[in-house]
C-alpha positions in Angstrom: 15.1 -51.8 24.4 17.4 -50.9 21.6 15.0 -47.3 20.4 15.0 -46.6 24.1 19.2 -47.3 24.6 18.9 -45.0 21.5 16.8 -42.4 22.3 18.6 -41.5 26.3 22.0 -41.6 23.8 20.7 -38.7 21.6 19.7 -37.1 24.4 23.3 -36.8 25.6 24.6 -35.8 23.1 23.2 -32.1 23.3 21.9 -29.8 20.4 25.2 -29.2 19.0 25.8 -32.4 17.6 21.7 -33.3 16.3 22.7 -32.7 12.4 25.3 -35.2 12.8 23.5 -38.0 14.4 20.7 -37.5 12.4 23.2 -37.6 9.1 24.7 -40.4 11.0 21.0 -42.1 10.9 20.7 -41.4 7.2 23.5 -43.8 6.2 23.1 -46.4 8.8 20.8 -49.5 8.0 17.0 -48.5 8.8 16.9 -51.7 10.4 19.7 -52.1 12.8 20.9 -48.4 14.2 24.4 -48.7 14.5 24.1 -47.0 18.4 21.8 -50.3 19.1 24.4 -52.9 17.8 27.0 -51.8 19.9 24.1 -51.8 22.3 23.8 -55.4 21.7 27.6 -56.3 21.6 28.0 -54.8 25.2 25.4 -57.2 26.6 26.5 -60.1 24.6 29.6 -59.7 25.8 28.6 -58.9 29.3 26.3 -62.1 29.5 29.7 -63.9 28.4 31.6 -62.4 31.1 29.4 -63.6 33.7 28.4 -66.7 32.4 32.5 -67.4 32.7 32.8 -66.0 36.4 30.4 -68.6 37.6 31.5 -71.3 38.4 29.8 -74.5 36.5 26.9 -76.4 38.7 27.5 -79.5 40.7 26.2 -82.9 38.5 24.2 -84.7 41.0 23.7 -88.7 40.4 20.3 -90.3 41.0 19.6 -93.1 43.1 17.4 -94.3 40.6 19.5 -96.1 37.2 16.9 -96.1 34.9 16.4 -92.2 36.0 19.6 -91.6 34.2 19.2 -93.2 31.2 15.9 -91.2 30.8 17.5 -88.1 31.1 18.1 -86.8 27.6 21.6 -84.2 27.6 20.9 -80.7 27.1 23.7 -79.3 24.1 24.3 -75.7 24.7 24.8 -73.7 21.6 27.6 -71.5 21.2 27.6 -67.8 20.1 29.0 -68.6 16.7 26.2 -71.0 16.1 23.6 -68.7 17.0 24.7 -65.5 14.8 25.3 -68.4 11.6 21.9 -69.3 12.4 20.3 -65.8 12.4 22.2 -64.9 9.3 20.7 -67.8 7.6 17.5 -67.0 8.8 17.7 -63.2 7.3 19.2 -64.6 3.7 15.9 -67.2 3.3 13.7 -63.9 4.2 15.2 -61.9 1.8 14.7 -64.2 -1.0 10.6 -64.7 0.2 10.9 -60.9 -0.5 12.1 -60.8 -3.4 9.5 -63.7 -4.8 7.2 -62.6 -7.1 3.8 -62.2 -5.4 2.1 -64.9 -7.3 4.0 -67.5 -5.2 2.8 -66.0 -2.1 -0.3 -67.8 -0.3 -3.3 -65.5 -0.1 -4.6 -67.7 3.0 -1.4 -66.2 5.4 -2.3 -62.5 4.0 -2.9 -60.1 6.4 -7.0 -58.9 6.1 -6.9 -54.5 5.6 -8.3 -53.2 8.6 -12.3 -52.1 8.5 -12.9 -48.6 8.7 -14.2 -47.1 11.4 -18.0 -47.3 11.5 -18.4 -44.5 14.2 -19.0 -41.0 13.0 -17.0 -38.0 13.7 -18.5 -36.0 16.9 -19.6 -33.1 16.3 -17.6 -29.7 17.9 -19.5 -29.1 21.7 -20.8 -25.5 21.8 -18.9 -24.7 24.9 -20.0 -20.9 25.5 -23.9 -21.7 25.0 -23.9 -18.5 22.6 -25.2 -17.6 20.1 -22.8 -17.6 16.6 -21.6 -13.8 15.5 -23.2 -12.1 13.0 -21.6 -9.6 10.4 -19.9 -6.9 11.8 -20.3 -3.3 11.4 -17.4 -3.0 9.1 -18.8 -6.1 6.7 -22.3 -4.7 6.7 -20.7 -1.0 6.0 -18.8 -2.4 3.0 -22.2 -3.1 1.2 -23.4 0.5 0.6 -20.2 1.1 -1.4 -20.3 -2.0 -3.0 -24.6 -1.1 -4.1 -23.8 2.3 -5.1 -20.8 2.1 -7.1 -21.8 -1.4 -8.5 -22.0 -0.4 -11.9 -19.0 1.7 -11.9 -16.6 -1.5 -9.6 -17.7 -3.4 -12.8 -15.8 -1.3 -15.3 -12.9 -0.5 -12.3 -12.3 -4.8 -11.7 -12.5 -6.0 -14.8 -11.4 -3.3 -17.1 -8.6 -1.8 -14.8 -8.0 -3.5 -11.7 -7.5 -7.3 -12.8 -5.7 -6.7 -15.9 -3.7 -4.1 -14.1 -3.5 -6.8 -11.5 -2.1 -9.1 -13.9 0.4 -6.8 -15.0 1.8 -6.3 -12.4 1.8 -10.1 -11.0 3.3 -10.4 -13.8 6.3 -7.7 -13.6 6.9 -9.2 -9.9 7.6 -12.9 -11.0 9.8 -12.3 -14.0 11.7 -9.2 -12.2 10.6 -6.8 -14.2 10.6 -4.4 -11.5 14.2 -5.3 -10.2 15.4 -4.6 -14.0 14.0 -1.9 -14.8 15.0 -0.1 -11.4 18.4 -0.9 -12.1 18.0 0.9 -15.5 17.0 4.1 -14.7 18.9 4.1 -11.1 22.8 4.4 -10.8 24.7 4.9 -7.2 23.1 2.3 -5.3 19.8 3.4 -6.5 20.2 7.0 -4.5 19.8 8.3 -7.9 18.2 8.3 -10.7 16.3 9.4 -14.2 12.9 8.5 -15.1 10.5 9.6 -17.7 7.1 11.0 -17.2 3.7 11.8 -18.7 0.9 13.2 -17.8 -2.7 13.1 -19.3 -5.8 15.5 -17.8 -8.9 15.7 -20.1 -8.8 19.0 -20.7 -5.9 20.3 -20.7 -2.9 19.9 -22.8 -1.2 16.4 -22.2 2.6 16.3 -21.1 5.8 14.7 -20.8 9.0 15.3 -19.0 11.7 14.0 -17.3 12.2 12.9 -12.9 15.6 12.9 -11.3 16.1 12.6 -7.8 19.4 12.0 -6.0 19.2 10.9 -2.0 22.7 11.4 0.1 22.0 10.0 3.3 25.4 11.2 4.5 24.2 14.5 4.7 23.0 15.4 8.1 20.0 13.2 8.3 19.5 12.8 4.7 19.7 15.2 1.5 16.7 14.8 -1.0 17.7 16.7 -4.7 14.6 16.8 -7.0 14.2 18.0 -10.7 11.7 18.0 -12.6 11.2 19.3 -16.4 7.5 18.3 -18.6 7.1 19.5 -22.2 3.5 20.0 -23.4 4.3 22.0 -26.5 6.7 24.9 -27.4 4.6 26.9 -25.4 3.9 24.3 -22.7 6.7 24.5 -20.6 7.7 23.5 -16.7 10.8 23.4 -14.9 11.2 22.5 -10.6 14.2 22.4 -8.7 13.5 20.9 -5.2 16.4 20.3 -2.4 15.5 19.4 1.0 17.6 18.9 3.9 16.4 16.5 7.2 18.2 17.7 10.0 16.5 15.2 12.4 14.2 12.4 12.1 11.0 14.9 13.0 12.4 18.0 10.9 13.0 18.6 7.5 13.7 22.2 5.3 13.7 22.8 1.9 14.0 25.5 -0.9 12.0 25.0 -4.4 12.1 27.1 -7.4 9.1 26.1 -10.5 8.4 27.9 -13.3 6.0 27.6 -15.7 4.3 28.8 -18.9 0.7 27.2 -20.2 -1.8 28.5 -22.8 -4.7 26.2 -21.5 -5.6 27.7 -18.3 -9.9 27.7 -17.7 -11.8 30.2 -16.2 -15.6 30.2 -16.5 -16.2 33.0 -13.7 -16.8 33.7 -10.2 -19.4 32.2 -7.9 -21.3 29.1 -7.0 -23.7 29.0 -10.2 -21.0 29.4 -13.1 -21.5 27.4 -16.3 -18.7 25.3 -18.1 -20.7 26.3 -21.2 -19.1 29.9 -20.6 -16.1 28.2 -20.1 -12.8 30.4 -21.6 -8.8 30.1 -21.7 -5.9 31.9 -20.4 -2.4 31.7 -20.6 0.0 31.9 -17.5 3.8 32.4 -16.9 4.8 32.4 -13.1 8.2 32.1 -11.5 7.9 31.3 -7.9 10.7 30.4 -5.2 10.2 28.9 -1.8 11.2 28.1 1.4 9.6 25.6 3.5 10.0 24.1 6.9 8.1 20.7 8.4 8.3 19.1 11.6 6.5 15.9 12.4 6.5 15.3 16.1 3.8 12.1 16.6 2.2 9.7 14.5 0.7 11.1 11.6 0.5 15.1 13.2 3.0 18.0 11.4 3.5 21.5 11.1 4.3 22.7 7.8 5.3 26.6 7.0 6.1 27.8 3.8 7.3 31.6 2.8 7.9 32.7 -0.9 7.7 35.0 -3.5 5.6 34.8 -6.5 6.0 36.3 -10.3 2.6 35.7 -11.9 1.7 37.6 -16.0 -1.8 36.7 -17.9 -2.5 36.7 -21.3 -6.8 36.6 -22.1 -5.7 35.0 -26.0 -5.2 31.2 -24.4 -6.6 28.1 -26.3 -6.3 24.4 -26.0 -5.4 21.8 -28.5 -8.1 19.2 -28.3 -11.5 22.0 -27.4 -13.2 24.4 -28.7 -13.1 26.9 -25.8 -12.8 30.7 -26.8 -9.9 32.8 -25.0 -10.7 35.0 -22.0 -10.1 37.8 -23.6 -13.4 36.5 -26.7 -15.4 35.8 -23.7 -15.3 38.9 -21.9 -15.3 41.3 -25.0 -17.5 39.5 -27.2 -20.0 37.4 -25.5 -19.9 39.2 -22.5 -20.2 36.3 -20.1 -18.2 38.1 -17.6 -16.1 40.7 -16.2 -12.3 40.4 -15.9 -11.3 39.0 -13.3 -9.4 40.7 -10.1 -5.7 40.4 -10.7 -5.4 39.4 -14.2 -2.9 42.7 -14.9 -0.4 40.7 -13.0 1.1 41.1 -10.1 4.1 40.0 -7.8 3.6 38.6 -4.5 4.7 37.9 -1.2 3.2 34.9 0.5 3.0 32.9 3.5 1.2 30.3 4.9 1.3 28.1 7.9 -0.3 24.6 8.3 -0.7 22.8 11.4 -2.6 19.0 11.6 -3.1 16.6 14.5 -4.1 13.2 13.2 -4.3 10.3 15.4 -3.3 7.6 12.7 -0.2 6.0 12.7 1.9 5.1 9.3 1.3 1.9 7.3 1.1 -0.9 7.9 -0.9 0.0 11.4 -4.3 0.1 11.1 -6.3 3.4 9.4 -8.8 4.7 12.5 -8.3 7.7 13.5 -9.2 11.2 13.7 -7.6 14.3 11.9 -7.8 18.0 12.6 -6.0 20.5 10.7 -6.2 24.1 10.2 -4.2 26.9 8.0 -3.8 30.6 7.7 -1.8 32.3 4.9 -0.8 35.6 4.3 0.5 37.5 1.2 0.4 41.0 -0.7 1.4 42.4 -3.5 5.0 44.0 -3.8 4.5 46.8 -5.9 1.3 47.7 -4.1 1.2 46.3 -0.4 -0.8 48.6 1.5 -4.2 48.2 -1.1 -3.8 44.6 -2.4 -3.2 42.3 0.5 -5.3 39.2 1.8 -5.3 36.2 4.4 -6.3 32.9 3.5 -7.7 30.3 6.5 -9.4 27.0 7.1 -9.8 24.0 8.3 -10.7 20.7 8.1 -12.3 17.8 10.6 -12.6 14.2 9.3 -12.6 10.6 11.2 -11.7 7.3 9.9 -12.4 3.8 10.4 -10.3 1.0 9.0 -13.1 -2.2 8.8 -9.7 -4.3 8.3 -6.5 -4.9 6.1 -6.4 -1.4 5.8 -10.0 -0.9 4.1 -10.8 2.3 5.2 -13.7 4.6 5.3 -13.6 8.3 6.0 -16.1 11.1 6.3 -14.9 14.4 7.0 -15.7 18.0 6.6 -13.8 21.1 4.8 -14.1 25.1 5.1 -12.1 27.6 3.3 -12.0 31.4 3.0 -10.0 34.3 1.5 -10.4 38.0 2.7 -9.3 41.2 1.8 -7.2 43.3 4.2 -6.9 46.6 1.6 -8.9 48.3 -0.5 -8.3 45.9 -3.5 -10.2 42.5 -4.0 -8.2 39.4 -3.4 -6.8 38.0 -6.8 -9.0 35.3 -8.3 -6.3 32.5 -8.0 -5.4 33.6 -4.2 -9.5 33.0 -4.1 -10.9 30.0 -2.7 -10.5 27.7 -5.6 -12.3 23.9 -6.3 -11.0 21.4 -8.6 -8.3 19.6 -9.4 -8.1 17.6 -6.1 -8.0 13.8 -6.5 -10.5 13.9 -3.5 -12.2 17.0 -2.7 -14.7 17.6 -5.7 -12.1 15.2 -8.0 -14.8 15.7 -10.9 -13.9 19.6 -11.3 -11.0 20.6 -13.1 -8.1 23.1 -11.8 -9.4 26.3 -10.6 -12.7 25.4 -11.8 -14.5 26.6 -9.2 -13.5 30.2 -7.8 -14.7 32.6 -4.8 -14.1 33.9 -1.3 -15.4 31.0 0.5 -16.1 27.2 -0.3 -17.9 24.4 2.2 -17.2 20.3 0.9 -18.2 17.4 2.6 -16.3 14.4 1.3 -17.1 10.4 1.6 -14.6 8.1 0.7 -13.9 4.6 0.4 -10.0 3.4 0.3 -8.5 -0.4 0.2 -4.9 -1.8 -1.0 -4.9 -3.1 -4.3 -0.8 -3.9 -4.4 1.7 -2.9 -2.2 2.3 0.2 -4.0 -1.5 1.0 -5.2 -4.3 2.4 -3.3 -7.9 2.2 -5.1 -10.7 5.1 -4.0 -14.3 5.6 -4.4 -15.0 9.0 -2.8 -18.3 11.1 -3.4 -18.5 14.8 -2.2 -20.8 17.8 -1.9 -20.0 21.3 -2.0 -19.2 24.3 -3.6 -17.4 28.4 -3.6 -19.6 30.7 -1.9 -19.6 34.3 -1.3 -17.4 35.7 1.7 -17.8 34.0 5.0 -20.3 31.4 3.3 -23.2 34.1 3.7 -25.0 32.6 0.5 -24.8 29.3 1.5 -27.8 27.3 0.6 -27.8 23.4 0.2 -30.1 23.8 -2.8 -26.4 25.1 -4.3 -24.6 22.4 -3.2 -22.7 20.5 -6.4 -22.4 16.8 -6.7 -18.9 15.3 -7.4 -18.0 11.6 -7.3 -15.8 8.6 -8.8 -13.0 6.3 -8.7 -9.0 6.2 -8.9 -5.9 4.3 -8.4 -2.8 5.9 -6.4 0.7 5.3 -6.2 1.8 5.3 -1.9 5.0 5.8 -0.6 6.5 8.5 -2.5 5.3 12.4 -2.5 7.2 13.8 -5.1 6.2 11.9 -7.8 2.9 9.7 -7.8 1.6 7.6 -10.3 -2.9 8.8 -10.4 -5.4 7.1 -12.4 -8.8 9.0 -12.0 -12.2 9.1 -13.4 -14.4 12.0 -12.1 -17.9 13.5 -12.4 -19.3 16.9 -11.6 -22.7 17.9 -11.8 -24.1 21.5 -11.5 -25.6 22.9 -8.4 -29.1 21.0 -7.1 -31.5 23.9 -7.7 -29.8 24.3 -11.4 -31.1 20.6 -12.0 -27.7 19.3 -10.4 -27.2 17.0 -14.0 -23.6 15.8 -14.8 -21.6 18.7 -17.1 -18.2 18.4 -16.3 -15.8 14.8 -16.6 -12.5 14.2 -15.6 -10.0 11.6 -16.4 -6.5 11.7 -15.2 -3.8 9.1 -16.4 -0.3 9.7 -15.5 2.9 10.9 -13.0 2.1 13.4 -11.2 4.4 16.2 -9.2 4.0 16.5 -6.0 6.7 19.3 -4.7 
């Protein structure tokens, strides 16, 4: 009676004041609730109240004498008497508790309860069907898993885990909060980083990032520099500012300049040899204007329009090989022919970008499809009616996220470059393979050079950390002769292997690749060219 008085009085009391009847609870005995002594009080003192109001019974007298001496009297115990008795009954049960349990008699202990002897029922198939198999995205992570089995041992347990641990690491003891705080000032809307940047091959780098973000400026105001220092004659320099004037358009202008000794060239068309591999140097100014509007999901339009200064030198070397110059290869070994352009020239260019893709951002899932195609135009300035050219292509590729955005993708590229004037299209306004993280990843920059170029990429993506994406990805292709008209898939090359890359940020990403090309199938298709990338990379 006294949980049930207690329960219909909590109830009353409403939401608002639970904490303090339950702290109310806490400090009350656990044995008497101080809601049911009151409880008890009322009725005690209501029994009293009616037991007063009633007026005492009638004593009736028996005919029979000896009937009344029989009769023994009935005493009637007072209140007081009762609660001195019940206090005196709770003082002799405290001190049986507190007896040590020696003195207690094992014959008036309670036997434990047998366990129960019936066993569990088992869960009722209620459908009548039968259990699911593996689905098509479990089975479909196997051939990754097979093929690149010897390659995921050296990635998990020579990359992956302790780079795991690393950063597990950095995330408990706030590494990452501190050392954000160091290199950021205002609020973190701006601030100064350090960068370096390692590609087998060429000369390695280091530099400095700083970005500043103004959100009050229309939209938002992104301010980028970058500077990287490979040498005394390894020098780059980028000024990036880009205005968003809505939440689906953004502009910006960017000046880079540049001057590098290491440049490769090993010649022109699908069958070229890195053992005729040569140097270059470069120095190019170019400025920029650019324009992007992203109306839905993952779909933009980009256009860019700039000018570009571009001088060669044929006397370039690198550090860390024994490559000859351009100009040793062409004069004394005689691998090849100049090529197109290399005088220098200053250009006008153009190009124009549009992409549908049916994905949405992160965190959604990856499926989709993507369709993209470009066209560029540019000539040069001090000779526009004989050396001009258009660039175009496209691209087609589906993907299929098999869950926690694990993704496969398979799609298909094309690319050409053609001559409008009388001139031939400069070698680096050429189709050019290499240098990609993903399409043929195992070439280096400008590796691969001519009018026209078909690639069919496979690739395997899946979150390794919130800001780290790991890749498998395997491709065929090559550069062809204009409009693909010596394409043959005996001279298809073979590129494939592994990386880790930074998300969330396109102007600077962190890239950790390891990459294998192999010569064209009909040349024996065996693995001549390796490519490991380790370091920040610029991305505007």
């Amino acid at each position: 009676m006294r949980l049930t008085f207690f329960v219909l009085c909590f109830a009353a009391c409403g939401l608002a004041a639970g904490s303090a009847a339950a702290q109310d609870d806490t400090e009350a005995d656990p044995d008497l609730p101080v809601a049911a002594e009151d409880s008890a009080a009322e009725d005690s003192a209501a029994e009293d109240s009616a037991a007063e109001d009633e007026p005492p019974p009638e004593a009736s007298a028996s005919d029979d004498p000896d009937a009344a001496d029989d009769e023994v009297p009935v005493r009637v115990e007072t209140e007081a008497e009762a609660e001195t008795e019940e206090e005196g009954t709770a003082e002799v049960t405290a001190e049986e508790a507190d007896e040590p349990d020696g003195d207690a008699d094992e014959a008036d202990a309670e036997p434990e309860p047998e366990q129960p002897t019936i066993a569990r029922r088992e869960l009722p198939d209620y459908d009548g069907r039968d259990e699911p198999g593996a689905s098509a995205g479990e089975v479909m992570l196997w051939f990754p898993r097979i093929l690149f089995f010897p390659v995921h041992l050296i990635f998990e347990y020579l990359i992956r885990q302790p780079l795991g641990w690393l950063l597990t690491t950095a995330e408990r003891e706030n590494w990452t909060a501190l050392l954000i705080d160091f290199f950021t000032f205002e609020e973190r809307r701006a601030g100064l980083v350090p960068t370096a940047f390692f590609d087998f091959g060429f000369q390695p780098s280091v530099g400095l990032f700083f970005w500043h973000n103004a959100p009050g400026v229309a939209e938002g105001n992104f301010f980028r520099v970058s500077a990287a220092f490979g040498g005394i004659d390894w020098l780059r320099g980028t000024i990036s500012d880009r205005i968003r004037t809505s939440e689906e358009t953004e502009i910006g202008l960017t000046v880079d300049a540049l001057h590098r000794p290491d440049f490769i060239y090993q010649g022109i068309g699908y069958d070229t040899q890195q053992a005729q591999r040569s140097r270059y140097r470069r120095d190019y100014v170019e400025g920029r204007l650019d324009f992007r509007f992203m109306p839905w999901r993952e779909s933009e339009v980009r256009f860019r329009a700039g000018v570009i200064w571009n001088q060669f030198s044929n006397d370039g070397y690198n550090y860390a090989g024994n490559d000859p110059s351009l100009g040793e290869a062409t004069s004394v070994q005689g691998w090849y022919d100049t090529p197109p352009g290399f005088e220098g020239y200053t250009a006008y260019r153009q190009r124009l970008d549009v992409v549908i893709d049916t994905r949405e951002p992160r965190p959604a899932p990856g499926h989709g499809v993507r369709v993209e195609g470009y066209t560029g135009l540019g000539f040069d300035l001090e000779n526009p009616v004989d050396r001009r050219w258009i660039q175009y292509g496209g691209a087609v590729g589906g993907f299929l996220d098999v869950g926690a955005n694990r993704i496969f993708g398979l799609y298909g590229i094309v690319r050409f470059a053609d001559p409008l004037g009388s001139a031939p299209v400069p070698f680096l306004e050429q189709v050019n393979l290499g240098g990609d993280p993903m399409v043929m990843s195992g070439f280096l920059q400008n590796q691969l050079v001519d009018r026209s170029a078909a690639v069919a990429v496979l690739e395997y993506r899946y979150p390794i950390w919130v800001w780290l994406d790991g890749s498998l990805h395997f491709s065929v292709g090559n550069v062809f002769e204009e409009h693909l008209s010596n394409f043959d898939m005996e001279r298809l090359r073979m590129s494939f292997g592994f990386g880790l890359r930074s998300i969330g940020d396109r102007d600077q990403s962190f890239n950790l690749l390891l990459a294998f090309g192999s010569e064209p199938f009909d040349m024996g298709a065996q693995i001549t060219s390796v490519r490991l990338v380790v370091g920040s990379q610029q991305g505007f």
